[in-house]
C-alpha positions in Angstrom: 0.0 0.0 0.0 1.3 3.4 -0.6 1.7 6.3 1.6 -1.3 8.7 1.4 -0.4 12.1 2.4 -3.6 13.9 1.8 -6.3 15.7 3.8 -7.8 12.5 5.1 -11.7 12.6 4.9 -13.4 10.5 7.7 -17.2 9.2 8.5 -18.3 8.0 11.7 -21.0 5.6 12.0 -22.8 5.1 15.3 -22.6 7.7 17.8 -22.5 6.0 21.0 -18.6 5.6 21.6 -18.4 6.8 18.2 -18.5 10.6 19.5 -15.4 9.7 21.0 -13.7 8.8 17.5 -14.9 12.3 16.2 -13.2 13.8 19.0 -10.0 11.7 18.4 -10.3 12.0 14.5 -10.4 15.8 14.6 -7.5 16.0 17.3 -5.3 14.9 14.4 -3.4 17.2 11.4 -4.9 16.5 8.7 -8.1 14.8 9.1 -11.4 15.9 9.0 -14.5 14.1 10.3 -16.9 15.7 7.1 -20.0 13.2 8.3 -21.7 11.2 11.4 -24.2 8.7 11.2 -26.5 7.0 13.3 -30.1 5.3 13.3 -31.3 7.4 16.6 -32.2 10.8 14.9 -31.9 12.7 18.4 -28.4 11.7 19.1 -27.3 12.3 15.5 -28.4 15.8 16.1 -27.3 16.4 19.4 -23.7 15.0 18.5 -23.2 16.7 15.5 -24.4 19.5 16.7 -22.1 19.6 19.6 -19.1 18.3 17.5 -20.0 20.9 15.1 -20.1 17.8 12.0 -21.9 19.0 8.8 -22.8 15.3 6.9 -25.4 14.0 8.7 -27.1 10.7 7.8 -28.8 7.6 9.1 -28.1 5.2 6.4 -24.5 4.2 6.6 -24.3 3.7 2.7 -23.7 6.9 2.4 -20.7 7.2 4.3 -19.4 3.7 3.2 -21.0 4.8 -0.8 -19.3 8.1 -0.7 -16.5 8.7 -3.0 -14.8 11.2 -0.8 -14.7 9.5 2.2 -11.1 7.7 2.9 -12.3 6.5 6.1 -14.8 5.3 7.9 -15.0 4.4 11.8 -17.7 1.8 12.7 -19.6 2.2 16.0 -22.6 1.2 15.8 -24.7 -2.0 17.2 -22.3 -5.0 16.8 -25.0 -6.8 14.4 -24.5 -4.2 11.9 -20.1 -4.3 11.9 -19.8 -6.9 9.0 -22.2 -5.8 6.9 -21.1 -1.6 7.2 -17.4 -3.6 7.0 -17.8 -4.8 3.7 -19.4 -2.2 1.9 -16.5 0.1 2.7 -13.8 -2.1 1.8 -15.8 -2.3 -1.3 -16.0 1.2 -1.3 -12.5 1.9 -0.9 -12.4 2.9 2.5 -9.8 2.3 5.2 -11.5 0.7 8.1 -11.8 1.5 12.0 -13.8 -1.0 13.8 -15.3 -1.2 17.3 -15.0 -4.7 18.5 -16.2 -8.0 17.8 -15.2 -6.9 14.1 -18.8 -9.3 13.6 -20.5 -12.0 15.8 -20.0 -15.3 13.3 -17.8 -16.6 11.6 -18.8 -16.2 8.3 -18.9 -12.5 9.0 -15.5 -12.4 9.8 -14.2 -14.6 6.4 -16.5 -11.6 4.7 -14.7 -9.0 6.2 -11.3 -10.4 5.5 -12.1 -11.2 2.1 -13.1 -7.7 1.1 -10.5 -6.4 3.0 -7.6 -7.9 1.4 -9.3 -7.7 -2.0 -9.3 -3.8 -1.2 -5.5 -3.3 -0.3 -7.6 -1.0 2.2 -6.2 -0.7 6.5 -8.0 -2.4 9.4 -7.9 -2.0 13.1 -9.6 -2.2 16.1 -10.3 -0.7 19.3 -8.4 -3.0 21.6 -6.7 -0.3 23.6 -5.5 -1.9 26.1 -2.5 -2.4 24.6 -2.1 1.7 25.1 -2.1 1.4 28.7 1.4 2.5 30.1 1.4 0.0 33.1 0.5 -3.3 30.0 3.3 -1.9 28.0 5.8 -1.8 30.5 5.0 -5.3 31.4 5.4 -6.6 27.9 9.0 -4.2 27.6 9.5 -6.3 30.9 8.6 -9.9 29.7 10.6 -9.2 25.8 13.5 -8.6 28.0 13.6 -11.6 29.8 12.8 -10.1 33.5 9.6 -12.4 34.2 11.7 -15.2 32.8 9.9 -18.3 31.2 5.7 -17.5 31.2 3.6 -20.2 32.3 0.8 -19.2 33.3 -1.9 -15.6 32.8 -5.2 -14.4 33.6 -6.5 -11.5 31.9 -10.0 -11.1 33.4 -12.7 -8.3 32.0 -14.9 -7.7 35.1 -16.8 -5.1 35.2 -20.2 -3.8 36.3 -22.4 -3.3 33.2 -25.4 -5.8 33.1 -27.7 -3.6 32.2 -26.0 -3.5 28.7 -27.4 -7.0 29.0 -30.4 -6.4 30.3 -31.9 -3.2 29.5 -29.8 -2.3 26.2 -29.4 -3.3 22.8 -27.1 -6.2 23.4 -29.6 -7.9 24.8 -32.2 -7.4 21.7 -29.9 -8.9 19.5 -30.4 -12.2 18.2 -26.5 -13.6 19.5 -24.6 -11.9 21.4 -21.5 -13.1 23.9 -20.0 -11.7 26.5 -16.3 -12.8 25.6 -16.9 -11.2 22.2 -17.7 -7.5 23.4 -15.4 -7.5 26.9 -12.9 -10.5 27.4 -11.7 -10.0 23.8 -9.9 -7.2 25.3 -7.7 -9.1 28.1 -7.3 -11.9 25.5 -6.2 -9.5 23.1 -3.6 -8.7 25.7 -2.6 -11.6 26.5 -1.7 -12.4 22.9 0.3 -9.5 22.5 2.4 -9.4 25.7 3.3 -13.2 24.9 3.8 -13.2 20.7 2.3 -16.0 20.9 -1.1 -17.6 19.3 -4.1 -19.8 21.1 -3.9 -23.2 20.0 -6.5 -24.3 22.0 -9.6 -23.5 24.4 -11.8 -24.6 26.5 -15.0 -22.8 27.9 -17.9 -22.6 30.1 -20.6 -19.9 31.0 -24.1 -19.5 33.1 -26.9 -17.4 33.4 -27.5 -16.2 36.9 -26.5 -12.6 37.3 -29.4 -12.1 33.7 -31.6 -14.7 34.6 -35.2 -13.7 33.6 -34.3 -10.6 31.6 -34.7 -10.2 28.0 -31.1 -11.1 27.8 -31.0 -15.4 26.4 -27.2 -16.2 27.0 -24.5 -16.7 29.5 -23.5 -13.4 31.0 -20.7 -15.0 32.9 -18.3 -16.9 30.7 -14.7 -18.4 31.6 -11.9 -20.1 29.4 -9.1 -21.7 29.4 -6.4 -21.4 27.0 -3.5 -22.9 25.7 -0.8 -21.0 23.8 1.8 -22.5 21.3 4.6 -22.3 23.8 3.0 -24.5 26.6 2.2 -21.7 28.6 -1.7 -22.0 29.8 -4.1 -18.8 30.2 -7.3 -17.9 31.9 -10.1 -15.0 30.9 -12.6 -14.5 33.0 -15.6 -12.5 31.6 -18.3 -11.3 33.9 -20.8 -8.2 33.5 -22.2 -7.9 37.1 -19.9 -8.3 39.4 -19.7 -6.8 42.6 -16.3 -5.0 42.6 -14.9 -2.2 41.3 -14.1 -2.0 37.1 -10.9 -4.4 36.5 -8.8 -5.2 33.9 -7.4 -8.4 36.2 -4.0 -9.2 34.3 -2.1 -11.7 36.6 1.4 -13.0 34.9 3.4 -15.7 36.1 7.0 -16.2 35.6 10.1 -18.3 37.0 11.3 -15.3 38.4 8.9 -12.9 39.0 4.6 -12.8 39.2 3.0 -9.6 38.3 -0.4 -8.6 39.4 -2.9 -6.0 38.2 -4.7 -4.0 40.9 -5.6 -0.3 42.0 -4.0 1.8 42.2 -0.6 0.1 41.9 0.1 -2.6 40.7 2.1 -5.7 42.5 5.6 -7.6 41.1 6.5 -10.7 43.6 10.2 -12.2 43.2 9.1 -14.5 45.9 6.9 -15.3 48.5 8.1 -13.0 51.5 6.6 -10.0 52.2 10.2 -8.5 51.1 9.7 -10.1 47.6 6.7 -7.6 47.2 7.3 -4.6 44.4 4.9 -2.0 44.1 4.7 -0.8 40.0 3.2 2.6 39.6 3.5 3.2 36.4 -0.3 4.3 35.1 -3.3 2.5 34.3 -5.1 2.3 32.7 -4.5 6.1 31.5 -5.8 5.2 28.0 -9.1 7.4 26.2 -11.1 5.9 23.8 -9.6 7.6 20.8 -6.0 6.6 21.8 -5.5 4.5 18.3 -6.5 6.7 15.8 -3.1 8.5 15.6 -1.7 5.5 15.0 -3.8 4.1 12.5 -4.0 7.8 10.7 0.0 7.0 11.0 -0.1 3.6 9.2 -2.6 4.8 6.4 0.0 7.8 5.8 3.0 5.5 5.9 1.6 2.9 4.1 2.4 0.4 6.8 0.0 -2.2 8.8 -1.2 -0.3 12.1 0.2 -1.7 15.8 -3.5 -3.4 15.8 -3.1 -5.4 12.4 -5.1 -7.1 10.6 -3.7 -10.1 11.5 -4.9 -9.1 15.2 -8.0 -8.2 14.3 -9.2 -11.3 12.9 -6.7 -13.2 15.0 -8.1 -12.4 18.2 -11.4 -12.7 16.6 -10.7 -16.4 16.0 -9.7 -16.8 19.5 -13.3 -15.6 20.8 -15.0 -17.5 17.9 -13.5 -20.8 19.4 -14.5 -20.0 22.9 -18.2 -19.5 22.7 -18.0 -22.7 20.0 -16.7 -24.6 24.0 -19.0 -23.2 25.9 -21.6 -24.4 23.2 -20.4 -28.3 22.8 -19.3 -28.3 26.1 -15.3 -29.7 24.8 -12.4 -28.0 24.1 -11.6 -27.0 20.7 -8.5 -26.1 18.6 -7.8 -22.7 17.2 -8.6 -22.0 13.4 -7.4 -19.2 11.9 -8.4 -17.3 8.8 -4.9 -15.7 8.2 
């Protein structure tokens, strides 16, 4: 792909989080966000009012149709991602996706296929990997402090079930939980060890949404294995009773690191001596973190530090897991690229 050094035109669809892309898309030399969509005529209104966005619209075609559009940020109601996904790829767009990048697999081999038949970027949201303290710790791990990883748990647990309950998610005809939070942690995990999944093994219940509108498990956990041996946890939960968590625990032969608030802990043994504190910041990340680096990759004709290959990696990963929980085995890893 070349380098594209132009006034980059951008269209936001889905004005939920999306506001938050407007705000990071226009924080950025040379782009401008030149139109919004979304389905709830109010909030379309009242955003691009306030964000002071001329192109307003609630049909996405005519961001994804436009020919002046070079890229296009999809926000909106995780049902809708693969098929807005594909008609900009089709469209020529360069492609910013909340995650799930799209809820089956079938989606997904869509995606990718119009993707790479574009020569068009994709990313996604997984900004965890921005978070000062998680990119210390993988500095930490690449140069050999933690020693040899055996073991992680990256758990998403936060309060939200009435996203479940009460919102769209739970209107939807699929939805998982692992899909829309632990994707995140397991995204992490991934990218602190360079490794893949090569296999999983899930389970989930229904207590915390039992008798809502909301028809499957809102508590899901898995178990991973990674190419290397080493074995992985993620722990998705939506009601919990605790403060908002990104729980990343990672042990080494020489050292264990645990996420907590507000510092974090490093043990090089089991005294209270051993004990570390690590204060570097977290999560300290803002929705719109990514964008300069994906504006980056589209200007330096380079893959973005959330590649493609992540994207739909990752996506695989979470594709498996809900495929456990379902048959009730664990199941290897397949992967579209």
């Amino acid at each position: 792909m070349k380098p594209d050094t132009h006034t980059l035109k951008i269209g936001v669809i889905g004005l939920g989080v999306g506001e938050q892309h407007v705000i990071g898309y226009r924080a950025i030399e040379g782009c401008e966000v030149v139109s919004v969509c979304d389905v709830d005529p109010g909030k379309l209104s009242e955003v691009a009012d306030r964000q002071d966005v001329a192109g307003r619209c609630d049909d996405y075609r005519q961001i994804t149709e436009d020919p002046d559009i070079d890229v296009v940020s999809i926000c909106s109601f995780d049902d809708c991602h693969a098929e807005q996904a594909v008609s900009a790829f089709r469209n020529g767009k360069h492609v910013m996706i909340e995650k799930p990048v799209a809820l089956y697999r079938h989606e997904a081999e869509a995606i990718l296929e119009a993707q790479q038949e574009s020569g068009k970027l994709i990313t996604s949201n997984l900004i965890l990997r921005h978070s000062p303290r998680f990119r210390e710790i993988r500095r930490m791990i690449r140069d050999g402090e933690f020693g040899d990883i055996y073991y992680l748990e990256g758990d998403y647990i936060h309060q939200i079930l009435w996203k479940l309950t009460e919102g769209w998610r739970g209107k939807m005809n699929f939805y998982c939980v692992t899909y829309g939070g632990g994707i995140h942690l397991i995204d992490l995990m991934r990218w602190l060890m360079n490794e893949e999944v090569k296999e999983i093994c899930g389970m989930g219940n229904q207590i915390l949404s039992a008798g809502s509108q909301y028809r499957y498990p809102d508590t899901i956990v898995t178990l991973m294995r990674f190419e290397g041996g080493a074995l992985a946890k993620n722990l998705t939960t939506l009601g919990p009773q605790r403060t908002q968590l990104h729980a990343l625990n990672v042990y080494g032969t020489r050292q264990t690191f645990v996420n907590d608030l507000p510092p974090g802990k490093l043990f090089h043994g089991e005294k209270p001596e051993d004990e570390q504190e690590m204060t570097v910041p977290y999560p300290a990340i803002e929705k719109g973190d990514l964008l300069p680096d994906f504006i980056g990759a589209i200007r330096e004709g380079r893959e973005p530090n959330v590649s493609a290959r992540d994207v739909f990696r990752v996506m695989d990963v979470c594709l498996a897991a809900w495929e456990s929980v379902e048959q009730g085995r664990t199941v290897p890893v397949s992967y579209m690229m």
